[in-house]
C-alpha positions as CSV (number, residue, x, y, z in Angstrom):
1,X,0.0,0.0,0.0
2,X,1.5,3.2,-1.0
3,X,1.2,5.7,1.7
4,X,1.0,9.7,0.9
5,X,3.6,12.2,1.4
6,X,3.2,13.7,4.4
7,X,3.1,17.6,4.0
8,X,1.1,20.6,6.0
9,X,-2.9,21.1,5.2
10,X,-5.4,23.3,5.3
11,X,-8.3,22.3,8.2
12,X,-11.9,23.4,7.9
13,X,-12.5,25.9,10.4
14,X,-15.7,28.1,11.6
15,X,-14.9,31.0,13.6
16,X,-17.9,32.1,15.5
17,X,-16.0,35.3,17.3
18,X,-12.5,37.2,16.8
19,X,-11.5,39.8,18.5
20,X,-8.2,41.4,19.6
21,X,-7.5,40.1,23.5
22,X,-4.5,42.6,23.6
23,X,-2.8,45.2,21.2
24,X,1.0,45.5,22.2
25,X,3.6,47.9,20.8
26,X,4.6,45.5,18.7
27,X,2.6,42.1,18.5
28,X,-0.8,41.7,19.3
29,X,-2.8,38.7,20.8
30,X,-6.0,37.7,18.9
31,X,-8.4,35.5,21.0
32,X,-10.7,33.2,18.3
33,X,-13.4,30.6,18.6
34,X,-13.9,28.5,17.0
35,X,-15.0,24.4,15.8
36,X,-13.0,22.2,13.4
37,X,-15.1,20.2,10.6
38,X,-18.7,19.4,12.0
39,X,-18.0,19.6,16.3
40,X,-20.6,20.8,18.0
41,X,-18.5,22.3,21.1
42,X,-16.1,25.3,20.6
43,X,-13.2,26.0,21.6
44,X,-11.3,29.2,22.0
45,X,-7.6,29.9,21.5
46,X,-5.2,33.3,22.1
47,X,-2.4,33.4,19.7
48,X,0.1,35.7,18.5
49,X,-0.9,37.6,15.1
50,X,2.0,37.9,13.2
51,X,2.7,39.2,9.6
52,X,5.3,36.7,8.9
53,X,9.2,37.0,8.4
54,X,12.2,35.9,6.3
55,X,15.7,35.3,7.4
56,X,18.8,35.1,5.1
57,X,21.8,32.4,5.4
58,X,24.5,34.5,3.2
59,X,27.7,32.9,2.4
60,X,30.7,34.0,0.9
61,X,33.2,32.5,-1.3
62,X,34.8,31.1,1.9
63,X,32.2,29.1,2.9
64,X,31.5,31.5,6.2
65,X,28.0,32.4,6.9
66,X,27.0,35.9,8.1
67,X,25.9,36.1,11.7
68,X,24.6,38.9,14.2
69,X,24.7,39.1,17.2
70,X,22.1,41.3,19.2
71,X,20.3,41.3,22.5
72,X,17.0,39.6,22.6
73,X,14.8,41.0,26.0
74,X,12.8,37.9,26.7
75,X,16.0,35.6,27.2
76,X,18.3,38.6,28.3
77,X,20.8,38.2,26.2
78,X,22.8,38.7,23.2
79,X,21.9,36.1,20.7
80,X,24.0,34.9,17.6
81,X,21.5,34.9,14.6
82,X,21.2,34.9,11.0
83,X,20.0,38.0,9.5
84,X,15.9,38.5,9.5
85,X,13.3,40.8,9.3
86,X,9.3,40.9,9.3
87,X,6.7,41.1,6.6
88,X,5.8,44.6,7.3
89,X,5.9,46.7,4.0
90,X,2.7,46.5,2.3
91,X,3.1,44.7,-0.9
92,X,6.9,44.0,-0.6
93,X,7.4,40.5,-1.2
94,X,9.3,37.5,0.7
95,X,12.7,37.8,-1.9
96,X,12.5,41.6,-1.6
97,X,12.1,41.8,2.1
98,X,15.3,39.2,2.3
99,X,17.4,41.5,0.3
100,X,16.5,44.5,2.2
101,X,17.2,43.1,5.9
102,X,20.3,41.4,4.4
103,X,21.9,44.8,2.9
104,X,20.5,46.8,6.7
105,X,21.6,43.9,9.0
106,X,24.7,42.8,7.3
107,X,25.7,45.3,4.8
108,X,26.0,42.9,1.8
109,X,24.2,41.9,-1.5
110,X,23.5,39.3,-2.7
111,X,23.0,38.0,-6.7
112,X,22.1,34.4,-6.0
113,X,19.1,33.8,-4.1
114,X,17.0,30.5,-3.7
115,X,14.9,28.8,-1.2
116,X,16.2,27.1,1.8
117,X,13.4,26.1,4.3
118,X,9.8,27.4,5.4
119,X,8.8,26.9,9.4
120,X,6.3,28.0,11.7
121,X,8.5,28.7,15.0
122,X,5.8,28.3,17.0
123,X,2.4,26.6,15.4
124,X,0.8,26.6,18.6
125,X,0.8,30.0,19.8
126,X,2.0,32.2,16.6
127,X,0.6,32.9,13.5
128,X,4.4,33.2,12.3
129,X,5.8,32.2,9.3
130,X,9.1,32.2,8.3
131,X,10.8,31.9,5.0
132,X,14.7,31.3,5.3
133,X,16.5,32.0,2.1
134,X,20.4,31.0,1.1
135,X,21.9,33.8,-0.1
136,X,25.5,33.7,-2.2
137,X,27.6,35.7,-4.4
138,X,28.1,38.4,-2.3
139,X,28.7,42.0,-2.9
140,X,29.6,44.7,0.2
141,X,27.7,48.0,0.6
142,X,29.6,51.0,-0.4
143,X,30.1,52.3,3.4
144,X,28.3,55.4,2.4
145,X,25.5,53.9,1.5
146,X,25.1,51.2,4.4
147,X,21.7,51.0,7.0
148,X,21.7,53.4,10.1
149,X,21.0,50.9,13.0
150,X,19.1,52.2,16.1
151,X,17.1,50.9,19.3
152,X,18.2,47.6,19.6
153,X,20.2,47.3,16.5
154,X,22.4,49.8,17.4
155,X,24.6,47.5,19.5
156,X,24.4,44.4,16.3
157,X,27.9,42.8,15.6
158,X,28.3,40.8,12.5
159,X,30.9,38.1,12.1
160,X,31.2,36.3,9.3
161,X,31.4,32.1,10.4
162,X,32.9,29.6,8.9
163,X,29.9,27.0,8.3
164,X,31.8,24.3,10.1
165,X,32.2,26.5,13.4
166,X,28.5,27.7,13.2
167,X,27.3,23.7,12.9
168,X,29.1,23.1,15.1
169,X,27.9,25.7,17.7
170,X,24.2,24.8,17.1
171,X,24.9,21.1,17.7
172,X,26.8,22.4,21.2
173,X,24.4,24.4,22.0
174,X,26.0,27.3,22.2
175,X,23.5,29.0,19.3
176,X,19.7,28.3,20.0
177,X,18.0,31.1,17.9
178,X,15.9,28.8,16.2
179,X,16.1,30.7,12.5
180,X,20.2,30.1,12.4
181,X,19.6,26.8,14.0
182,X,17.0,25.8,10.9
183,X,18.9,27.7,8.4
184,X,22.4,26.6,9.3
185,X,21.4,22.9,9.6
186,X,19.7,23.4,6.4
187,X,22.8,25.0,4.7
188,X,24.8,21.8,6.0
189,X,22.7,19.5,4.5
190,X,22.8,21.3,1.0
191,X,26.6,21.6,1.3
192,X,27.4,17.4,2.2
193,X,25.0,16.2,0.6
194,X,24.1,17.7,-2.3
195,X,20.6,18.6,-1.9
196,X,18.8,21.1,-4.1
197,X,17.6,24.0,-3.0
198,X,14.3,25.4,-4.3
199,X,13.2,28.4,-6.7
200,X,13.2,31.8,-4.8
201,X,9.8,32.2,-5.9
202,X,8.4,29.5,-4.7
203,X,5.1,28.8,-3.3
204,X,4.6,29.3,0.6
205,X,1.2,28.7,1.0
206,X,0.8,30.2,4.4
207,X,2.1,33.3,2.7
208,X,-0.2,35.5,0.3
């Protein structure tokens, strides 16, 4: 018996209320009820609303990744990450948005671009999702022309890492943010065992 591929699918659901339960500075919780297929009992849910990210794993002809490091309040302290940045220009899509955050977060270009892996972080209490692209060929930012950083991102370091080190720090422990943890995994996988990435256009269904 051949048994299907196992992917992600949409569910049936009828929302009988929706409102916002609490509008922060920056996220907002959405409270919904709701019944899946034909239940008869409802069942209500908060959850982040989120209007969905990308994250870039750039490397240079020396296999090294670029990496940030920048303080994250709700674990107090400074994480090392892959660049990202949220969906939050109307009408910008997921390849643009990566190519923005990449030139303001590590002051590079990049002219190859392609798909590396799509995740929810956190399915069960985020609407997040997150698009991580590999980025290579890679072109500096005329200094003049580089991304003012403020707020939090005044303080951002970058490094660039050789992929070996950063594996090797994400098996250790020693990196949990979980967008260089998925991308650099990722990356490894595509660079031992020759893996294909996809299209940078391709379909994220969870994305419009």
């Amino acid at each position: 018996m051949t048994q299907k591929r196992i992917m992600d699918t949409d569910r049936r659901v009828v929302i009988q209320d929706q409102e916002t339960a609490f509008a922060g500075a920056i996220w907002d919780i959405q409270r919904d009820t709701f019944t899946i297929d034909d239940a008869d009992t409802p069942m209500t849910r908060e959850y982040i609303e989120h209007p969905g990210a990308v994250a870039i794993v750039a490397i240079d002809e020396h296999d090294r990744l670029a990496m940030i490091n920048q303080y994250r309040h709700p674990v107090r302290q400074d994480c090392w990450e892959i660049p990202a940045g949220l969906m939050d220009v109307e009408g910008e899509s997921l390849l643009r948005t990566a190519q923005r955050e990449l030139t303001e977060e590590a002051d590079v270009t990049a002219h190859d671009w392609s798909v590396l892996i799509d995740h929810y972080p956190s399915a069960g209490s985020s609407a997040e999702a997150i698009r991580i692209f590999l980025a290579q060929d890679i072109e500096s930012v005329p200094q003049a022309d580089r991304h003012t950083r403020d707020d939090e991102e005044a303080h951002l370091m970058i490094r660039w890492v050789p992929l070996d080190e950063a594996f090797e720090a994400v098996m250790s422990g020693a990196v949990k943010n979980v967008n260089a943890v998925v991308g650099i995994m990722a990356t490894h996988l595509v660079r031992t065992t020759g893996r294909n990435t996809r299209p940078f256009d391709a379909a994220f269904s969870n994305q419009s």
